[in-house]
C-alpha positions as CSV (number, residue, x, y, z in Angstrom):
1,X,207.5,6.3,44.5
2,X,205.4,5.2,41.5
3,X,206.1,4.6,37.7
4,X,203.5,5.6,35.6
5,X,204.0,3.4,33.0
6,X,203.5,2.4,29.1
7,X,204.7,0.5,26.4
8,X,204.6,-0.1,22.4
9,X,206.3,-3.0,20.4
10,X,205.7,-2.9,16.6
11,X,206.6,-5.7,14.5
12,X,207.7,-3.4,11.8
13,X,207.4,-3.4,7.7
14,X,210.3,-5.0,7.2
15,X,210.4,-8.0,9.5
16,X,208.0,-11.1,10.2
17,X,208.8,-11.8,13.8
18,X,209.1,-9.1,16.4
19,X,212.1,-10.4,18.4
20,X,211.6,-7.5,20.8
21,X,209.9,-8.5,24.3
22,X,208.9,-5.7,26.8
23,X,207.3,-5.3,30.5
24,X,205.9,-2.9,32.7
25,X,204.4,-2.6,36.3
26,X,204.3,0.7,39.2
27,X,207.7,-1.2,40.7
28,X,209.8,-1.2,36.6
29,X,209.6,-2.8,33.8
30,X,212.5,-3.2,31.2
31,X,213.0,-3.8,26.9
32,X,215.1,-7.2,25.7
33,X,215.8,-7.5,22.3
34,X,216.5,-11.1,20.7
35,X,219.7,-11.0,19.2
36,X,219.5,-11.3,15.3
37,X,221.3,-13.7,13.7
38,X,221.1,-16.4,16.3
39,X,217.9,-18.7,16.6
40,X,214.8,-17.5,18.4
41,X,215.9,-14.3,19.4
42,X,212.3,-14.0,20.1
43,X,212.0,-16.9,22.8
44,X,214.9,-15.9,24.3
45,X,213.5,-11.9,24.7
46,X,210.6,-13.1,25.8
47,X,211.5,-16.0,28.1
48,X,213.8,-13.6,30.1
49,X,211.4,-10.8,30.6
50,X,209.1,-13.4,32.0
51,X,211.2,-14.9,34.0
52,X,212.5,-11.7,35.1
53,X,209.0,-10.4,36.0
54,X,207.6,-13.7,37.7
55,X,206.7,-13.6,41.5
56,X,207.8,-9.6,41.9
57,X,205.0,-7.1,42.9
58,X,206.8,-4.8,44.9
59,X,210.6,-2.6,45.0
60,X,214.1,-4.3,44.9
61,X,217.3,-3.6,46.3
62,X,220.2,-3.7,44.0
63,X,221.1,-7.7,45.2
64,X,217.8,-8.9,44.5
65,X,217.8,-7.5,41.4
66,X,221.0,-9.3,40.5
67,X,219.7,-12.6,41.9
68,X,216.2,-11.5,39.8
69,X,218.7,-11.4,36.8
70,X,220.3,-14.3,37.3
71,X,217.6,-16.8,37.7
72,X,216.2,-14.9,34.0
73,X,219.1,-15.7,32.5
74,X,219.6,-19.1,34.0
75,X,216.0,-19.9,32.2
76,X,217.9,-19.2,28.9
77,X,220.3,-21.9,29.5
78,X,217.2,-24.1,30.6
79,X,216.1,-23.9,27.0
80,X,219.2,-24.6,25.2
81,X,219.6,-27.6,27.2
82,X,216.3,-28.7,26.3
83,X,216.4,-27.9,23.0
84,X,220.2,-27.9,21.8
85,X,219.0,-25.9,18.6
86,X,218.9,-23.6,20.8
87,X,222.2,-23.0,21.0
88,X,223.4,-19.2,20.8
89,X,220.4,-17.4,21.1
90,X,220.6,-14.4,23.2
91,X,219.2,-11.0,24.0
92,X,220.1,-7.5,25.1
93,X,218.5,-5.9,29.0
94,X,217.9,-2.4,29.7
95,X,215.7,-2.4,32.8
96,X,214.6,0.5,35.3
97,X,213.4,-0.8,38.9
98,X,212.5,1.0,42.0
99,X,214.8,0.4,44.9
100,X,213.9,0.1,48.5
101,X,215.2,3.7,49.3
102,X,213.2,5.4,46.8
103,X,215.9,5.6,44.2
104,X,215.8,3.9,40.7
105,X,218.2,1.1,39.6
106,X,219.0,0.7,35.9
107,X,220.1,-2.2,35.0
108,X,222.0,-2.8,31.0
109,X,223.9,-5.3,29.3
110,X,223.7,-4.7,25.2
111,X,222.7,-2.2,22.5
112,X,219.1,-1.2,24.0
113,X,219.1,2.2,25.6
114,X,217.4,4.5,28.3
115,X,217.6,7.9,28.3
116,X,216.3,10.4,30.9
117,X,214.1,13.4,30.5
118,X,214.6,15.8,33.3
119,X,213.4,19.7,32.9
120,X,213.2,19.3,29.2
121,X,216.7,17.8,28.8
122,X,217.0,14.3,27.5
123,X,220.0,12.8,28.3
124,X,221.0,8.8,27.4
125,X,222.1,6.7,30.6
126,X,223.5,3.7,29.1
127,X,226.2,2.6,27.2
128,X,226.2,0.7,24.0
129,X,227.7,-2.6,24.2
130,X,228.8,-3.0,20.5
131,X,231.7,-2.6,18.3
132,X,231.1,0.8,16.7
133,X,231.0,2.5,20.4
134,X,234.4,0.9,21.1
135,X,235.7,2.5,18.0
136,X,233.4,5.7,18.4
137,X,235.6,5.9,21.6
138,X,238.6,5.1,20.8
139,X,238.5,7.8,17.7
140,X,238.2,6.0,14.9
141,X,234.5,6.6,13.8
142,X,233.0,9.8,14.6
143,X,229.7,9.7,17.0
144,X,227.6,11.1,13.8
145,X,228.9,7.9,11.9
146,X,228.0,5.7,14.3
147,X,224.2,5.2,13.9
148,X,225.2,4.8,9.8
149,X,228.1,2.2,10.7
150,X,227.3,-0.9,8.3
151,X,228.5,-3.1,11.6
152,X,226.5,-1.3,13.6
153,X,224.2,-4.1,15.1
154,X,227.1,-6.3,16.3
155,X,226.9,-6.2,19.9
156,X,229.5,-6.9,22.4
157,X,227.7,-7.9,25.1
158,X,224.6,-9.9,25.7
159,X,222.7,-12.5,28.1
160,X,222.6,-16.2,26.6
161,X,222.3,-18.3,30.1
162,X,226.4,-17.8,30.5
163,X,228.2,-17.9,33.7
164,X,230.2,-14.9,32.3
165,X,227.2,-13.1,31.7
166,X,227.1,-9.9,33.1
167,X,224.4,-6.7,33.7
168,X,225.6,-3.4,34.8
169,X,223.2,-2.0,37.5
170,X,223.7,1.6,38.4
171,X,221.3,3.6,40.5
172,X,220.1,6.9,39.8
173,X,218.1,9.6,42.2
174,X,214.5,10.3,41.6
175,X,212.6,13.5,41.0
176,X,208.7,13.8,40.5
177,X,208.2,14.5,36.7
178,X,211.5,12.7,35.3
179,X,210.3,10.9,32.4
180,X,212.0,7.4,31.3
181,X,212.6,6.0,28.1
182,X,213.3,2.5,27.4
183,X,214.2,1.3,23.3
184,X,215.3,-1.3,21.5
185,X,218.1,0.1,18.4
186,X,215.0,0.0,16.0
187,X,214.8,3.6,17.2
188,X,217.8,4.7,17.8
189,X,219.7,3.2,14.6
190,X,217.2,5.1,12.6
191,X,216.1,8.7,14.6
192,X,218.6,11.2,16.3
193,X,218.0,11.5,20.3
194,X,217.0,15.6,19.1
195,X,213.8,14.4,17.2
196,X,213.2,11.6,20.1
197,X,213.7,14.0,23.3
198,X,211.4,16.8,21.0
199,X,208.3,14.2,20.7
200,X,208.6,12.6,24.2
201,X,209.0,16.1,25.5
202,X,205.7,17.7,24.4
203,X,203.5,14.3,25.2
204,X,201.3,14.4,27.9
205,X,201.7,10.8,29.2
206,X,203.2,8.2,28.9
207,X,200.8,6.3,26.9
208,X,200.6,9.0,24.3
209,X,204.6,9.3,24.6
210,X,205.4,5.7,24.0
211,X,203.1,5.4,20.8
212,X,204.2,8.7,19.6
213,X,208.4,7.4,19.8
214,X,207.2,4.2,18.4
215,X,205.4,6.1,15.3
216,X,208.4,8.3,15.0
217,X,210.8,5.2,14.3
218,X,208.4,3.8,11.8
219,X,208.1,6.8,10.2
220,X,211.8,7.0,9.6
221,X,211.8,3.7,7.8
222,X,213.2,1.4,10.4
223,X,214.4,-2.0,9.4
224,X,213.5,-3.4,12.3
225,X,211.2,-4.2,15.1
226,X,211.0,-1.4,17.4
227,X,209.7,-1.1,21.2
228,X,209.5,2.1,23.8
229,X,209.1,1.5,27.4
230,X,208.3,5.2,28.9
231,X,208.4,5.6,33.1
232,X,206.8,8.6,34.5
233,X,208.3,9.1,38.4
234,X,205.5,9.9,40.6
235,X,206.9,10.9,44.1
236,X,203.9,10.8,46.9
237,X,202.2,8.9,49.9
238,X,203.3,5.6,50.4
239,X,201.1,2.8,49.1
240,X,201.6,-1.0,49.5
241,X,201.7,-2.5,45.9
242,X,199.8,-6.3,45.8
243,X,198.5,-8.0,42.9
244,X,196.5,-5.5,41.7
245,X,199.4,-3.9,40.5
246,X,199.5,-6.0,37.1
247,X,202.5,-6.9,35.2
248,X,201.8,-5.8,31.5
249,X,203.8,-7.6,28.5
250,X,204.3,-6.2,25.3
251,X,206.1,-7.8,21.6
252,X,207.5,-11.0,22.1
253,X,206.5,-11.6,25.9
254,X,202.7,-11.0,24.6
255,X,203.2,-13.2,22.0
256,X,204.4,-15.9,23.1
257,X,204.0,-16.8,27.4
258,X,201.1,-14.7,28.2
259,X,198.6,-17.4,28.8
260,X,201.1,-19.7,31.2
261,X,202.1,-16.5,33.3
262,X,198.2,-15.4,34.1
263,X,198.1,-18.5,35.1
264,X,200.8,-18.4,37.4
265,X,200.0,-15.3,39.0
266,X,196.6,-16.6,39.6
267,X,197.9,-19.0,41.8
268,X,200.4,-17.0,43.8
């Protein structure tokens, strides 16, 4: 199995720091958003997708993959310690990995999402981590409310270098042609899944899909920064994947450690 993948992060119009960080590679890739509000919500996307991505070139079972997630999230703590300014910043995980047996693992903790495209259907495989989907499902706000909710944002769930931390990791069968998507809410707060699914539908790749989902949530007026992480399953001939296979960073994980991770993976 390969992902053919892509990425876009956009600042947006109406913020100065894109708190998003993103990564792809054939083996996954994954979208963190820094939690607003708290401090460096930027640092802390970034520093886990980094860490997250270090040292990893090839497919992961679903207790590396914890272990990969707990070292990330570990690094978080590292900071605060070092920096007790630190203190409380945090960020929301929705990755998708290729497993050892040729399945994909998606792994979630927060408001982010991922939805699959499979024969023209778009469905949404996570669930949001927030306040207004506990009351969406206990009743008391109606689903079309939810994306308009004034407490929208507040999230129930995140990863801030806590023991208590946790990441839901599910794993999901692969067909050739199924089409990813990875988002932070600067999408989904501000488009319906309809207009996504229509314009990630009729895109030929997933270059072409990623900027297009990105444009769409600008478009719309978003408030805030907005990344797509789009996966294209390729089912074929094995191939071994090695370094050439290059990590690509995107938003905040561009921004900020791109220099000291070449680096790195020069010298593995």
């Amino acid at each position: 199995m390969r992902l053919r993948a892509a990425a876009v992060s956009d600042t947006g119009a109406y913020r100065s720091v894109n708190q998003d960080a993103a990564f792809t590679a054939p083996w996954g890739g994954a979208v963190a958003d820094g939690v607003g509000g708290g401090p460096a919500g930027d640092l802390a996307s970034a520093a886990f997708v980094h860490r997250l991505a270090a040292g990893r070139v090839g497919t992961v079972d679903a207790a590396a993959l914890a272990v990969s997630v707990r070292a990330a999230n570990w690094d978080l703590r590292a900071h605060v310690e070092r920096d007790p300014a630190l203190s409380g910043m945090a960020t929301t995980f929705t990755g998708v990995f290729v497993s050892e047996d040729d399945t994909l693992l998606l792994a979630h903790t927060g408001d982010s999402r991922a939805y699959l495209l499979r024969d023209g259907v778009m469905t949404q495989q996570t669930r949001d981590d927030s306040y207004v989907q506990v009351l969406v499902e206990r009743g008391l706000v109606a689903e079309a409310d939810a994306a308009t909710h004034p407490r929208r944002n507040l999230i129930t769930a995140s990863l801030s270098g806590g023991e208590r931390d946790r990441v839901v990791v599910a794993e999901h069968d692969a067909r050739h042609g199924d089409r990813w998507l990875l988002c932070s809410d600067g999408l989904t707060d501000y488009v319906p899944p309809s207009d996504i699914a229509a314009v990630v539908a009729r895109c030929g790749d997933a270059v072409e899909a990623a900027g297009a989902a990105v444009a769409l949530g600008l478009t719309a007026g978003t408030r805030d920064n907005v990344t797509v992480v789009i996966f294209d399953v390729e089912l074929g001939p094995a191939e071994p994947f090695g370094l050439s296979s290059r990590t690509s960073f995107y938003g905040a994980a561009a921004a900020r450690f791109t220099e000291g991770l070449d680096e790195g993976l020069e010298s593995a």
